[in-house]
C-alpha angles and dihedrals in degrees: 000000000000106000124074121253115247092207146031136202117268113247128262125252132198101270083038098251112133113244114193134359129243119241099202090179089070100018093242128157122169112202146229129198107251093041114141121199112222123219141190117206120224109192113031093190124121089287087042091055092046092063092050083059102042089043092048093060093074120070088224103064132076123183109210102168142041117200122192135134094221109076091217090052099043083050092048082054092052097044090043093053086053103270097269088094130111112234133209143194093204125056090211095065083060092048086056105058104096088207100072119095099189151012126218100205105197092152126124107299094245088069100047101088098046098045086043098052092048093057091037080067096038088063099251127133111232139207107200129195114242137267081077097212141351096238134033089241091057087052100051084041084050089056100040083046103052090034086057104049090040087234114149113238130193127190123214100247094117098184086084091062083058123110087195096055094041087054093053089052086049088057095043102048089055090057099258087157097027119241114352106222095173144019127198124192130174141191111204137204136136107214092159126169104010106020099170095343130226119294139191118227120252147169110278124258112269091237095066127073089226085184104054093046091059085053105170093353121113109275112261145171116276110242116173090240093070105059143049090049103318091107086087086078092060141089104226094052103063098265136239078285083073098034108049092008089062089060092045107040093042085071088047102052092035095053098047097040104237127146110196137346122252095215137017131203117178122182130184150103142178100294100154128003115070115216149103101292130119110203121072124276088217124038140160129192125193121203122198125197125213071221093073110255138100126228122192124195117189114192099195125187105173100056132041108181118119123289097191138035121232122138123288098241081056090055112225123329116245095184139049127183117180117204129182089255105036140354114232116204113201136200134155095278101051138293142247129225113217118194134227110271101232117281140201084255095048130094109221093253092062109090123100123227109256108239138183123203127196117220119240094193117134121216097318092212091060094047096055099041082052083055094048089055087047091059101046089060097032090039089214122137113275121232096257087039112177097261086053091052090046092058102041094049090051087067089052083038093049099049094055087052088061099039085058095041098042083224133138089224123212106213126195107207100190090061098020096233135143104238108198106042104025090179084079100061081092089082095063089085137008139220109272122228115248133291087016115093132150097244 
């Protein structure tokens, strides 16, 4: 189906009357009290699972339908969404019931574009898990896309959904720390000697479509190390730069106010763990802004000691921002503001008072899945809204473009361009496999 639907069911209600129609032309829903948003899940796996859950919690939501390639996870789905589900092997089934409101994509990234496009034009709302895309040219597509078909989309980087974390930019942004010349942010795990191991290849199991998984990738040999979730660990399937950097970068680059960098190094390489995989087990990336500050994000996997300090009742800290007059640390439970200790450039009222603040956030995936649901009826624009996630994703995007190009890379954000070697703004996309296009 190519073309976008004009209308949409009404939704149910609680004694199954419709209340209200939809008006897909202008994206209006009025709305009753007992109305329930139905919604269809592509990708079952443990992140999958975690969304039926998530999405269960709230009286307004009904998942009808489980999506995934591979036939255990699409059963975990459906035993996960309560049993009563329809599942399906191929996204596009799902794409086709007129009775859906929504998707929820958690598939591999390289199949988000494609599956959210094509709801975007179907007329569905989606929530899609970050990172948003596996290419810049996806991203900008995503947006255009969502922007186009008036659908409200929502990208899996729950921070923006915390009050904790919107209070801390509020801080920052007024100067709290002074002038924040650096952030550092870091993700930590310690998978020496083995890591993923080394696999043969084989012929897939019969109860994955390993086709279908590939999607518009080249066509390749299944190894075990790939799916389910390995493909984190390699390079044509965004990287663990896209999968843990987008979290943490997206707080950097909220809370700081950037939109874009102006440049991009990335360094690393295999210096420890011996396996199959073909991104670095240590990387750093450093970010520059035409603002004049620096931000550095290190993805280690052969060392999981802390990286930065905060107290133990706060958990460990996952981002660091560093001001003239204080430095703030940040994790998920709260943060802590630490002053300057007095300089030889200091006056003596200076100093700041050192603070540490508990989170009262509640569990951040259910909130935004609750905003999610917020936006579909009020058809307002949700807090990791499409264009956010795009922008967010480019920074994890464009440090794997430097790390395989071994370039400092100039970007220019408003045309999305790399400026010094323009030979290389061929990697900002990449040549689907038939029949799979974007269109």
């Amino acid at each position: 189906n190519t073309t976008p639907r004009l209308s949409r069911r009404p939704f149910a209600t609680a004694g199954g009357v419709a209340a209200v129609a939809f008006a897909a032309s202008s994206g209006a829903r009025v709305q009753g009290a007992n109305e329930r948003i139905r919604l269809g899940f592509l990708g079952a796996g443990n992140r999958g699972c975690q969304l039926i859950r998530s999405f269960q919690k709230h009286d307004d939501a009904l998942a009808v339908a489980v999506c995934d390639v591979h036939e255990p996870a699409r059963e975990s789905g459906r035993q996960t969404a309560g049993g009563q589900v329809a599942t399906y092997r191929d996204f596009r089934q799902v794409l086709e019931r007129p009775d859906i409101d929504a998707v929820v994509i958690s598939t591999p990234d390289h199949w988000h574009a494609i599956m959210m496009i094509q709801a975007c034009r179907a007329g569905m709302d989606v929530f899609v898990e970050k990172p948003l895309s596996a290419t810049i040219y996806e991203g900008r597509k995503m947006v255009q896309a969502a922007r186009r078909y008036d659908r409200v989309v929502q990208v899996g980087t729950h921070r923006r959904s915390s009050q904790m974390y919107a209070d801390v930019a509020e801080r920052i942004r007024r100067g709290d720390i002074g002038k924040v010349t650096i952030s550092r942010a870091f993700h930590l795990s310690n998978m020496y000697p083995l890591g993923i191991g080394k696999s043969p290849t084989t012929p897939p199991p019969k109860d994955l479509d390993w086709d279908l998984w590939l999607g518009p990738r080249p066509m390749q040999d299944y190894q075990d190390n790939i799916t389910p979730y390995k493909f984190r660990w390699w390079h044509l399937f965004s990287s663990q730069m896209a999968n843990f950097g987008v979290h943490r970068l997206d707080v950097i680059r909220w809370l700081t106010g950037e939109l874009a960098p102006s440049s991009v190094c990335a360094m690393g390489g295999r210096f420890a763990v011996d396996d199959d995989r073909t991104i670095p087990d240590t990387l750093q990336t450093t970010f520059e802004f035409a603002s004049g500050r620096l931000a550095v994000f290190g993805q280690y996997e052969a060392s999981q000691n802390l990286a930065l300090p905060i107290s133990r009742d706060l958990a460990r800290a996952q981002v660091e921002f560093r001001g003239t007059q204080g430095t703030l640390y940040i994790g998920d439970r709260g943060y802590e503001i630490l002053p300057e200790r007095g300089g030889q450039f200091q006056e003596p009222g200076d100093r700041m008072e050192s603070e540490r603040q508990q989170t009262t956030d509640g569990n951040l995936t259910d909130q935004h899945t609750r905003n999610f649901l917020d936006c579909v009826k009020s058809r307002e624009r949700p807090t990791a809204d499409v264009e956010i996630g795009h922008r967010s994703t480019t920074f994890s995007l464009l440090a794997n473009i430097s790390l395989q190009t071994r370039l400092r890379i100039e970007w220019d954000a408003q045309q999305e361009r790399i400026l010094n070697s323009p030979e290389f703004n061929d990697l900002l996309h990449y040549e689907y496999r038939k029949p799979w296009t974007l269109e």
